[in-house]
C-alpha positions in Angstrom: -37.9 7.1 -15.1 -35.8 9.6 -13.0 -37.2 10.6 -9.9 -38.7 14.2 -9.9 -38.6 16.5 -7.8 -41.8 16.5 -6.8 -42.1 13.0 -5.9 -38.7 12.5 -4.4 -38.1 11.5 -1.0 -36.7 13.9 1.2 -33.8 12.2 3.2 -33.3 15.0 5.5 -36.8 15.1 6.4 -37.6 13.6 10.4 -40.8 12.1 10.9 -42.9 13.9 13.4 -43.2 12.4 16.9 -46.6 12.4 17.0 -46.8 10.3 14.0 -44.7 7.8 14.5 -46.7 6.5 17.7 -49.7 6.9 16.1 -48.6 4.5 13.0 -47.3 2.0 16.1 -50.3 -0.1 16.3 -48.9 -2.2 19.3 -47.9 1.4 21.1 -51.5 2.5 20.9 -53.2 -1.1 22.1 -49.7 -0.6 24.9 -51.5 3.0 25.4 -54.8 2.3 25.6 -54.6 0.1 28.0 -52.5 1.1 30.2 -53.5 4.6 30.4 -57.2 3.9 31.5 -56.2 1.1 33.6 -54.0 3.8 35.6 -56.1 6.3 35.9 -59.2 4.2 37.0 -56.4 3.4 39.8 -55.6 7.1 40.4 -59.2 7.3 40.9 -60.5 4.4 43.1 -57.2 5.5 45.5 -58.8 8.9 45.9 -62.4 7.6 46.1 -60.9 5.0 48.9 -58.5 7.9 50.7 -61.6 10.3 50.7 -64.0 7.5 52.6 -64.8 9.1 56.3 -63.5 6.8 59.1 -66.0 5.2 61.5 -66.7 6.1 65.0 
């Protein structure tokens, strides 16, 4: 059966960027780790930094 056009695949077509790290399995476990990880970081640094010093 010759391929229509309705279910032909474009090969001039690039795949959005958004979706290809979204179907990246190992790139979202890499993200979802990492991100939280550095902002809990970000945020003890500042919780730390903004401590008063003692007398």
């Amino acid at each position: 059966m010759p391929p229509t056009e309705a279910n032909a695949p474009q090969q001039d077509e690039r795949v959005p960027v958004m979706q290809r790290i979204l179907d990246n399995p190992f790139l979202l476990l890499f993200l979802g780790v990492t991100l939280p990880t550095v902002l809990y970081l970000i945020w003890g640094v500042m919780e730390v930094a903004s401590v008063p010093l003692a007398k």
